[in-house]
C-alpha atoms as one frame of an Amber mdcrd trajectory, in Angstrom:
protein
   2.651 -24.050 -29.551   5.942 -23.010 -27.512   5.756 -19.655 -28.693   2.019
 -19.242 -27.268   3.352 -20.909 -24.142   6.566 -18.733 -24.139   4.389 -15.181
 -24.108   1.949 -16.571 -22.159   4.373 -17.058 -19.373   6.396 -14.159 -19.979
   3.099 -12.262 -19.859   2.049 -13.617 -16.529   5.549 -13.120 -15.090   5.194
  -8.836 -16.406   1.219  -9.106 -14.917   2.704 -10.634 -11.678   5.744  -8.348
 -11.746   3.372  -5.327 -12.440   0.932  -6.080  -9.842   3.341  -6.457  -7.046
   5.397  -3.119  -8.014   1.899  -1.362  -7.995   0.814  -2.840  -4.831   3.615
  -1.736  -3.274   3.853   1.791  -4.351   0.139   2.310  -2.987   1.263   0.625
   0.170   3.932   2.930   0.561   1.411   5.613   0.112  -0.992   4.668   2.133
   1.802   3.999   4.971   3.012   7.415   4.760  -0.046   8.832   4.751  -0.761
   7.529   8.335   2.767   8.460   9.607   1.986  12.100   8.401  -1.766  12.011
  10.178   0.079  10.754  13.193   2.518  13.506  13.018  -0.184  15.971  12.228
  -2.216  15.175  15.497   0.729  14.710  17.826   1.969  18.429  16.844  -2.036
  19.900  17.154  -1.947  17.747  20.502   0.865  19.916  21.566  -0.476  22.933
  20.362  -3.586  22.695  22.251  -1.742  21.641  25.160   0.252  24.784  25.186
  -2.981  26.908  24.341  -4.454  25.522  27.841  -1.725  26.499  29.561  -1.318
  29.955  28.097  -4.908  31.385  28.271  -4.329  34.223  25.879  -4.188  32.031
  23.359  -7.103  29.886  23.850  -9.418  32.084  21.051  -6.862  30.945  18.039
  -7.714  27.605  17.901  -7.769  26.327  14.216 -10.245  23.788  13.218  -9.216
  20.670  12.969 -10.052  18.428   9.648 -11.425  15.203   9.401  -8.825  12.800
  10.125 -10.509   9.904  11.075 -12.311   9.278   7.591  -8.358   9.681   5.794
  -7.430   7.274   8.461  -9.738   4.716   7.612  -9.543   4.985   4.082  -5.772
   4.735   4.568  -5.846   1.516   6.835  -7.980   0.031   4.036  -6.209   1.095
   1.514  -3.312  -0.439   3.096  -4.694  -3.767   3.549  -6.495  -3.577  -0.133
  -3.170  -3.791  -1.367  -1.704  -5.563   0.757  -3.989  -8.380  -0.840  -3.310
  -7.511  -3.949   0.490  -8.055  -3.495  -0.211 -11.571  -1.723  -2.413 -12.234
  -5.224   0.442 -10.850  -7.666   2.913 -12.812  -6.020   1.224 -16.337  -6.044
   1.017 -15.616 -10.320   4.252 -15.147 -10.057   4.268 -18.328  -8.190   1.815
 -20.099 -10.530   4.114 -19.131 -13.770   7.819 -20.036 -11.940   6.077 -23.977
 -10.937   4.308 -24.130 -14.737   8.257 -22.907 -16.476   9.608 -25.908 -14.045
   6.882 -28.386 -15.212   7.541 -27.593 -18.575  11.299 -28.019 -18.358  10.864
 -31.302 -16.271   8.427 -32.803 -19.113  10.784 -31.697 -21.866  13.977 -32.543
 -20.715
């Protein structure tokens, strides 16, 4: 019976563990994909700024992509896993309280 107990926890710890390392990576991702959007537009800001000014220029006007959609599905993403991270953390939670239970009740 303790060793089902034993990899049970230790299994819920890695699941925990796993989730929250996961979580965070796409977090990360998703947070640096907005920083480079915001980047992205403040430079074609300036560009068409300086194209309004200089005249000459006005004909070479790129297009510009869809943004908002990859902004949205970043901001989502971001909070997506920002759930999942709360979730992965409260098993960790969960297994760290049932390990101190089952100390308290055997000792």
């Amino acid at each position: 019976m303790s060793f089902e107990v034993s990899n049970n926890l230790q299994s819920a710890f890695a699941s925990g563990n796993y989730g929250l390392q996961k979580a965070s990576e796409e977090i990360t991702e998703a947070s640096s994909n907005i920083a480079r959007q915001n980047i992205r537009e403040s430079v074609e800001a300036e560009g068409n700024a300086a194209r309004q000014t200089n005249p000459a220029d006005a004909g070479n006007s790129t297009p510009q992509a869809n943004t908002g959609s990859n902004l949205t599905n970043d901001l989502i993403s971001l909070k997506e896993n920002s759930i999942y991270a709360q979730a992965s953390a409260k098993v960790i939670s969960v297994a760290d309280r049932t390990i101190g239970r089952l100390i308290d009740e055997i000792a």
